[in-house]
N, C-alpha and C positions, 0 to 999 in steps of 0.2 A: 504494500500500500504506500503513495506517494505520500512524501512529508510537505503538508500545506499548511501555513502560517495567514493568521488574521494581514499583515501587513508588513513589510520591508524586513531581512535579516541586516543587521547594519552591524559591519565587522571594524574594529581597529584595530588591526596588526596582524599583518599575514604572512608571520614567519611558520617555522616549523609546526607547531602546533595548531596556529591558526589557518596555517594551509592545509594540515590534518585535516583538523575538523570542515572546514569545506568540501573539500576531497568526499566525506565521509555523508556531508549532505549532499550532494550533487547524487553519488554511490544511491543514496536513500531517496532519491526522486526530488527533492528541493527547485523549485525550477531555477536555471541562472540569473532570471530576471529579477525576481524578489532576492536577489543578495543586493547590495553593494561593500564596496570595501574600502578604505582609507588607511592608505598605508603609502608613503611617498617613495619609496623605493623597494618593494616584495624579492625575496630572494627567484632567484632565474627562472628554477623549478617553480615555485610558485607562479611569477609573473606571466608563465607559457602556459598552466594549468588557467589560471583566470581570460586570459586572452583566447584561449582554446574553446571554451566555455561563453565566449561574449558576456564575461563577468565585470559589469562595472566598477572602475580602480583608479582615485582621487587618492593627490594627498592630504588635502581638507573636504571634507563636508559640512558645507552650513546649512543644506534644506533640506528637504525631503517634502514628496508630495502629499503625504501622509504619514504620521507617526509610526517608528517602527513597530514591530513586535517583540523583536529584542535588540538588546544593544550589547554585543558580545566583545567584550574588552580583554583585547591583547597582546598588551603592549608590556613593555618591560616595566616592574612595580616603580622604578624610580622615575619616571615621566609618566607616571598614569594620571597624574593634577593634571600636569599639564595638557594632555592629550582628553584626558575623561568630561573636562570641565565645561568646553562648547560643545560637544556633544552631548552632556547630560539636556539640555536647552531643545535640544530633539526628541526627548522623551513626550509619550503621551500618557495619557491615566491605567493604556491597559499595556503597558512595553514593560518588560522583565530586561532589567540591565544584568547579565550574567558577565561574571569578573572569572576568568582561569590566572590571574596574578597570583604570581605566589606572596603569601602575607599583607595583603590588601584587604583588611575588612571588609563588612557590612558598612558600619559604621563611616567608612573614607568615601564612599559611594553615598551614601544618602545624604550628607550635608550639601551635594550639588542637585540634587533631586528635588521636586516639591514632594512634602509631607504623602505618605501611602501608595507611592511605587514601589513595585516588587523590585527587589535586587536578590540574587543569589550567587553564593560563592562558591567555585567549583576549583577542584583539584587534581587535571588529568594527568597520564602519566605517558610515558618517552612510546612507549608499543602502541599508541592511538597513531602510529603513523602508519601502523599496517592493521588497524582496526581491532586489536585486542589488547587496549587500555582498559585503565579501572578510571573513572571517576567522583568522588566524593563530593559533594554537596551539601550545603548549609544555607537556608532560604531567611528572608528576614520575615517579623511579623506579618507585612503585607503582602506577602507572596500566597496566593491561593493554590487549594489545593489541584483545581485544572491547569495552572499555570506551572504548578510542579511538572506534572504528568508530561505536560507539553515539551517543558525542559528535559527532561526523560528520554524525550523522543530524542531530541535532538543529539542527546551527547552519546545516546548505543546509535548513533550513529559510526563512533569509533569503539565501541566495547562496551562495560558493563558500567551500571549506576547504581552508586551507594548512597541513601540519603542521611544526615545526622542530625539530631535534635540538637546538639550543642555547636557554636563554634569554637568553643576554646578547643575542640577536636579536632582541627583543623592540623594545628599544629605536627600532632602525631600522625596523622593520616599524609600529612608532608613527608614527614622523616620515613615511614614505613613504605606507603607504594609510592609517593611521588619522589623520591630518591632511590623507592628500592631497586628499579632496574638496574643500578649503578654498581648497587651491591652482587647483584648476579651476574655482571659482565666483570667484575672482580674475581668472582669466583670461576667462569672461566679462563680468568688471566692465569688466575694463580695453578687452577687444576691443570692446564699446557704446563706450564713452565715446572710444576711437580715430574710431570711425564719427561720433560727433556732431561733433568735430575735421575730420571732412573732409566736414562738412555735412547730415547727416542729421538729421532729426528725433530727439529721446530715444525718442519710442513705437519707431518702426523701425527706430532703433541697439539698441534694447534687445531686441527682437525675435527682427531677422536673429542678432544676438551668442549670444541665449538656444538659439534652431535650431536654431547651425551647431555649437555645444558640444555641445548634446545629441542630434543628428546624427552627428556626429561619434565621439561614444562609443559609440554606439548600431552605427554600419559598423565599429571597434573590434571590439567586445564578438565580432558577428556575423561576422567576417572569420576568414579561418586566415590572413591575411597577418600579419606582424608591423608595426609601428606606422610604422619606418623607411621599408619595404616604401609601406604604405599612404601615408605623406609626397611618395613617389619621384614614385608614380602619379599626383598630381594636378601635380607641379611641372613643366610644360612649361618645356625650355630658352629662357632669354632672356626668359619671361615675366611676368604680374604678379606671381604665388606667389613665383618664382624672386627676384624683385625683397624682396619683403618679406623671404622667409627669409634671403637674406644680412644683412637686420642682424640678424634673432634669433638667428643662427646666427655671427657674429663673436664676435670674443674681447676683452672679456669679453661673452659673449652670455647667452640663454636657460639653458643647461646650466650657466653656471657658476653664475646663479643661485639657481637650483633645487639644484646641489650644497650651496650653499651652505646656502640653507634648510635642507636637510636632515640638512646635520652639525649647526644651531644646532636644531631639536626634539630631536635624537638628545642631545646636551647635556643640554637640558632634563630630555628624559625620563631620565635616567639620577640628574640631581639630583632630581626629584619622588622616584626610587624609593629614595632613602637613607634 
């Protein structure tokens, strides 16, 4: 079923993500005409996907024939005043301004807003570039609950949606999937480069390493087991798995590390958003 909006998709910033998610509506039926975009120089890939598409692409926009239906911001959080402020002037009573800035309130969006616009704050992640991102979400008071729905739509346009009742969760929901691919392309750095240690060539440490991660997520992803679960299944008692996991699995092991990382982004992110 095509993705049809009351009125204009108005995009600011159409880099990676934001060319994602375009991508991701066009992919879901969006027509080209209900987008515009305002971005004064889009990266190539992008600029060729919008121009392919007969996707309208300004560096400013001050009109619109009609208020949008959303005003989807995304732009980098340290010019988002700058860039958010005539544009919120575009807003009508029923436009959901949806922010994927990272540590950008509620709160920094509604002071440019009149009183009772919806704004929601979303938190996608690096794999929405090939359509299996997670997104998390946090809506303000004014946000109704068809206007969630509709936001809904739009963001499984690139993967799954998570909604939250609190935003101080936001934070962690940063540090865990909106960082976490980071953490998993680490662990195929590191699981190669283990392999060349025990004699492998780089081509076929890099390889098997690159495979077994994205094998791996992939029996994940497709499994109803849960991860534990799936761990259990492949570790035969007394075996080589068996052998490896106890040391990732000692104290201090794997978990505390990853604990750890993720109280030190959840920090982070909490000082970006001051």
């Amino acid at each position: 079923m095509a993705l049809v909006l009351d009125g204009p998709l108005l995009l600011a910033g159409a880099g990676k993500m934001g060319g994602a998610l375009l991508e991701g509506l066009i992919a879901r039926g969006l027509a080209p005409e209900a987008i515009r975009v305002q971005d004064p120089a889009p990266p190539a890939d992008v600029a060729t996907f919008l121009a392919r598409h007969g996707i309208r692409t300004e560096p400013q926009i001050t009109s619109l024939d009609r208020p949008p239906s959303f005003i989807l911001a995304a732009v980098k959080p340290q010019v988002m005043d700058q860039v958010f402020a005539p544009l919120a002037r575009l807003a009508g009573p029923d436009t959901v301004v949806l922010s994927i800035a990272a540590g950008r309130t509620l709160e920094s969006f509604e002071k440019f807003l009149a009183p009772g616009t919806a704004v929601v704050r979303a938190m996608p992640n690096t794999p929405a570039q090939v359509g299996r991102g997670v997104t998390a979400c946090v809506a303000n008071a004014a946000t109704t609950e068809a206007q969630k729905a509709t936001t809904t739509d739009l963001l499984s346009a690139v993967g799954e949606v998570v909604w939250l009742d609190r935003e101080d969760d936001m934070d962690a929901v940063t540090a865990v999937s909106g960082s976490g691919p980071a953490y998993v392309f680490l662990v195929a750095e590191c699981l190669a480069e283990a392999g060349r240690a025990a004699g492998l060539s780089s081509e076929v440490a890099a390889e098997l390493a690159r495979a077994t991660v994205a094998g791996a997520g992939e029996l994940l992803h497709r499994s109803d087991l849960d991860a534990a679960t799936l761990r259990s299944n492949v570790t035969s008692p007394g075996g080589t798995t068996a052998a490896a996991l106890a040391v990732l699995m000692a104290k201090p092991g794997l978990q505390e590390m990853l604990t750890e990382a993720v109280a030190a982004a959840v920090r982070r992110s909490r000082e970006l958003s001051r």
